[in-house]
C-alpha positions in Angstrom: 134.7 56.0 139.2 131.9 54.4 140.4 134.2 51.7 142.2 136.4 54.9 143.9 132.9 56.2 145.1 132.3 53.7 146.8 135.7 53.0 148.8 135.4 57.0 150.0 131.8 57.3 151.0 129.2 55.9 153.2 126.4 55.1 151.4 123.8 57.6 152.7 126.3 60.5 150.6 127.1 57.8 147.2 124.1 59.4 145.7 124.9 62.7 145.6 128.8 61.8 144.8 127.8 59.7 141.9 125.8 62.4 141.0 128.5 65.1 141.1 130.6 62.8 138.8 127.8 62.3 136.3 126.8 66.1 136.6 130.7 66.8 135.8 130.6 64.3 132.6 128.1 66.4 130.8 130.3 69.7 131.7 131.9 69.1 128.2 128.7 69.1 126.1 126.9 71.7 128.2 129.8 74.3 128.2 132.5 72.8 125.4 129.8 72.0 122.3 130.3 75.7 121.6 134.4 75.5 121.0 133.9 72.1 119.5 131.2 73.4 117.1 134.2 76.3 116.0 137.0 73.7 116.2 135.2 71.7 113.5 134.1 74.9 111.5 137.3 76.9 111.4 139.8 74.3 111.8 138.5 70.7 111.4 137.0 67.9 112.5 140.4 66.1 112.7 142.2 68.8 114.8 139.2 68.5 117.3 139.8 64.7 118.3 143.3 65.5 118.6 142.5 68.8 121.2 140.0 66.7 123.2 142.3 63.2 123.1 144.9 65.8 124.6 143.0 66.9 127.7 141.9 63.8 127.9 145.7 62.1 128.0 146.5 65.2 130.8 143.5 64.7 133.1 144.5 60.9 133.2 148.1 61.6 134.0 146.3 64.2 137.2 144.3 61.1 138.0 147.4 59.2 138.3 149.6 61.1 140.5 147.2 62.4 142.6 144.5 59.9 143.4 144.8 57.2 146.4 142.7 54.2 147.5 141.5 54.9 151.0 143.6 52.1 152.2 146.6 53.8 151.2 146.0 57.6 151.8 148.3 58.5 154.2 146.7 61.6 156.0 143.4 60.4 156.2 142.7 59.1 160.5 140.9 56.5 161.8 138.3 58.7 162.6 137.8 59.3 159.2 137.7 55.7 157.5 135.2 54.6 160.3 132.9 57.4 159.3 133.5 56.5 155.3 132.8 52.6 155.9 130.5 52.8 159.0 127.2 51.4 156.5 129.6 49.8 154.3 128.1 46.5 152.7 127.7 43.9 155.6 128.7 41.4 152.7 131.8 39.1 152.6 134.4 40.1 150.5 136.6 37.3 151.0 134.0 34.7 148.9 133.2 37.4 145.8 130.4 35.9 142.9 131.6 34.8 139.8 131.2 37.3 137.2 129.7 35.2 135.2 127.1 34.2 138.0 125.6 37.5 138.0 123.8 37.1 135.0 121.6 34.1 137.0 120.2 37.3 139.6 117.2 38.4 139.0 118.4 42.2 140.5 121.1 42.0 137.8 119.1 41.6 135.0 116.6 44.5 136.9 119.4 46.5 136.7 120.7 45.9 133.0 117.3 46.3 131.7 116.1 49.6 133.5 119.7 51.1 132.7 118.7 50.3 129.2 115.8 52.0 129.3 117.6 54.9 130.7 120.3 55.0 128.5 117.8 54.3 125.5 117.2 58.1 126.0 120.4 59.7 126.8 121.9 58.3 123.4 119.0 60.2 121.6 119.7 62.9 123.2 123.4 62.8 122.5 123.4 62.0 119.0 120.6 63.9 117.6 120.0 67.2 119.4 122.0 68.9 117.3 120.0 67.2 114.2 116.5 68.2 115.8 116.8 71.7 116.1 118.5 72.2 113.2 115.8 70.4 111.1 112.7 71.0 113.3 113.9 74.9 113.6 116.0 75.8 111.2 119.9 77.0 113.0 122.4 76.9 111.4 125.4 74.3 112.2 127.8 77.9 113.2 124.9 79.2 115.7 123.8 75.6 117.2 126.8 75.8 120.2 124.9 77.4 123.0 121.2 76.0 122.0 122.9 72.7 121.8 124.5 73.2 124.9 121.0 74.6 127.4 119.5 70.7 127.5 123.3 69.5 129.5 123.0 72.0 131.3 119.6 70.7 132.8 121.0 67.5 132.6 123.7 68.9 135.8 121.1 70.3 137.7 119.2 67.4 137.7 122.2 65.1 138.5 122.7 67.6 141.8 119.6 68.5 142.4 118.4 64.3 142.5 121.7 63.7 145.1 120.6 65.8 147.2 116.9 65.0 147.3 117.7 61.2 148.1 120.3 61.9 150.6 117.2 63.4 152.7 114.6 61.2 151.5 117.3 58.4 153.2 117.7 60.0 156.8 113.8 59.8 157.2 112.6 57.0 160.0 112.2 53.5 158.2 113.6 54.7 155.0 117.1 52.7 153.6 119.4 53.8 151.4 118.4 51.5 148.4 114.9 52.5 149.1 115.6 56.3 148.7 117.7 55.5 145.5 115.4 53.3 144.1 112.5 55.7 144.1 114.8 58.7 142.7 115.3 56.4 140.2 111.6 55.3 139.8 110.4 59.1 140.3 112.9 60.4 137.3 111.8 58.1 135.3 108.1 59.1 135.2 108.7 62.0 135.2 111.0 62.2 132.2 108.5 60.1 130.7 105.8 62.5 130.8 108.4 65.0 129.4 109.4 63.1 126.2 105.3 62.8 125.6 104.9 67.1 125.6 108.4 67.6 123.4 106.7 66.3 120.0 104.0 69.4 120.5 106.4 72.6 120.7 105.6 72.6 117.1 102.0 74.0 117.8 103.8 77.8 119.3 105.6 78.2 115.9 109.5 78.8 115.0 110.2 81.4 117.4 108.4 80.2 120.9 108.9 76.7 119.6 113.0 76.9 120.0 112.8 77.7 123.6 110.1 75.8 124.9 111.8 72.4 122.6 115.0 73.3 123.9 113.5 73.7 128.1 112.2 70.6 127.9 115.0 68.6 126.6 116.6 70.3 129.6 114.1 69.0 131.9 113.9 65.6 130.1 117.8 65.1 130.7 117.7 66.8 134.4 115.6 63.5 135.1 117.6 60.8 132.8 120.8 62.6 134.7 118.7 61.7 138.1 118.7 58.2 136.7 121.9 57.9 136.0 123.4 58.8 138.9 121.6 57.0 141.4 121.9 53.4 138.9 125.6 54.2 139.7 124.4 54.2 143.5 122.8 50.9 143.0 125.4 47.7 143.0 127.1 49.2 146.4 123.7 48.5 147.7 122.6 45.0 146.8 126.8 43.3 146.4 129.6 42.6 148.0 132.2 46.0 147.6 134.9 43.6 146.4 132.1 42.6 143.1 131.0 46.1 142.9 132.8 47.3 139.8 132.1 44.0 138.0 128.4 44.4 139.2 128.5 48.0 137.6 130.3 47.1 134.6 127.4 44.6 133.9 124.8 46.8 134.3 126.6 49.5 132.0 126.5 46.7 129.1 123.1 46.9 129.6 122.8 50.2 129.3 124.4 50.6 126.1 122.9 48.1 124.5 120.1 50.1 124.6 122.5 53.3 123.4 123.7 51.1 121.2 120.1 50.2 119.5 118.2 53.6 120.2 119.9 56.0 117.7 119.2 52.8 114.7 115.9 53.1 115.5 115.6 56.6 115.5 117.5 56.9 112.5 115.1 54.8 110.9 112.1 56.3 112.1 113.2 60.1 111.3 114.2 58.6 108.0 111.0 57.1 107.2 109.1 59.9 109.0 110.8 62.9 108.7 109.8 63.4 111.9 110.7 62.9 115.1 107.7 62.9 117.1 107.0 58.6 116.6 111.2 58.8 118.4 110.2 61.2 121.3 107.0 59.1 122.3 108.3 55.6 121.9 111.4 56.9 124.0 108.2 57.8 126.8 107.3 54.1 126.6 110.6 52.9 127.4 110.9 55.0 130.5 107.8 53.7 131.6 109.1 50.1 131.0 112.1 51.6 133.2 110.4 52.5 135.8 108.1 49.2 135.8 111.5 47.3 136.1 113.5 49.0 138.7 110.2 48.7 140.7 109.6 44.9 140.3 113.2 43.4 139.5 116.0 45.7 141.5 116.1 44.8 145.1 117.5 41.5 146.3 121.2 41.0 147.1 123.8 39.7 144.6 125.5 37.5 147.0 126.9 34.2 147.5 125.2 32.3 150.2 127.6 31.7 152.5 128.3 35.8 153.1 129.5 37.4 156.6 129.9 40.8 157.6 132.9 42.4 155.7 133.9 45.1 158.1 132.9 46.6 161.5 134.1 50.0 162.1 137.0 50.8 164.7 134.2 52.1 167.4 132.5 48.7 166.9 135.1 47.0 167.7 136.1 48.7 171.0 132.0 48.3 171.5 132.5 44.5 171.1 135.2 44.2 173.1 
């Protein structure tokens, strides 16, 4: 996906496209957690892989017939591909890195580990929402679809909301693209810091203004990690070459869920040993700060061979240069 937005936008709009991707990604727990929740009460948990496998199977087979590359739409006029790739990379494609030369950039590793920081706290999020408020509150596993659901929704508007905000920051004087990504990015990141670091004290309104005030700020907390994640999406079409993009991406993404992959263990442990969660909400503060500190200091510099040329020059280029 991230690969296809790149091909059909300029990079001034790749934010808020990645951003509508990532918003629609966490449609299915914001508005589905509900039918899921029933599926698993009233039918089972087997019968719900096998309904959400099935849409799954039927959205790839849209994807297929329906999708071109931009190179091979036929309606789409010249006009129309110039203003797509006018700011496309000025990198060549025709001398790609070596995939496993991009672990030796420092921007790489930048990106790996403030995606990990990032995705430290969306895997929390996903796997134990449902577990916090039914232990910190008391719902019941029937009633926990829509309270489950409020925090994706916040995650959405924040993916939109953070697209549109670094499409403008971009179009003012002296400000680049990667700049206006980078400090979304940075900005989200703070911010959802300071958010994880008030969640551990809903506890002090009691049961019943606790729920709502638990449940707004996980909403705000992934609005902001939703920020994150789309714009870290925006990132590799900035700094490589289009043709390394996806590999680029697909690094950074192992990065990312390494730290998905390590966050819920640690939690897990902690709540275990605990019985609470506030130790998992603050140390998750931490690492957003570290992510923050690392997009700032380490994400920046191409990752590029040496030898690179500009890739493309529109079609009203060329009749310039001519």
């Amino acid at each position: 996906t991230n690969k296809i937005v790149t091909r059909w936008f300029p990079k001034k709009e790749q934010g808020i496209a990645n951003a509508s991707w990532d918003a629609a990604l966490k449609i299915g727990p914001a508005f589905f957690t509900f039918a899921l929740i029933w599926i698993v009460a009233e039918i089972g948990w087997r019968e719900m892989y096998f309904i959400a496998g099935g849409f799954g199977i039927v959205a790839a087979v849209i994807f297929f017939i329906f999708y071109r590359d931009v190179e091979k739409h036929k309606s789409l006029t010249s006009e129309e591909r110039d203003y797509i790739q006018h700011d496309a990379s000025p990198i060549n494609a025709k001398s790609p890195i070596p995939w496993a030369s991009l672990f030796k950039r420092q921007t790489m590793w930048g990106m790996m580990g403030g995606f990990l920081c990032n995705m430290w706290v969306y895997q929390i999020f996903l796997v134990f929402i449902p577990l916090y408020i039914i232990s910190q509150f008391g719902v019941k596993f029937a009633s926990l679809g829509f309270v489950a659901s409020v925090p994706w929704i916040g995650a959405i508007i924040g993916d939109l909301v953070s697209g549109v905000i670094s499409g403008k920051l971009s179009e003012r004087p002296g400000w680049s693209t990667l700049k206006a990504k980078k400090v979304t990015i940075i900005a989200a990141l703070l911010l959802q810091a300071v958010v994880l670091a008030l969640l551990p004290f809903n506890g002090m309104f009691g049961l019943g203004a606790g729920l709502p005030i638990a449940v707004t700020l996980m909403a705000l907390a992934l609005g902001f990690n939703g920020g994150v994640v789309a714009h870290a999406w925006s990132i590799p079409a900035e700094v490589t070459a289009p043709s390394t993009v996806a590999s680029v991406a697909a690094v950074q993404n192992f990065g990312g869920f390494l730290g998905a992959t390590i966050s819920p263990l640690v939690a897990g442990a902690i709540v275990d040993a605990t019985h609470s969660f506030t130790l998992v909400f603050l140390i998750s503060a931490v690492v957003s700060l570290i992510g923050a500190g690392i997009y700032f200091y380490f994400v920046g510099k191409p990752i590029v061979n040496a030898d690179h040329q500009p890739a493309y020059i529109p079609h009203a280029a060329q009749e310039t240069l001519k």
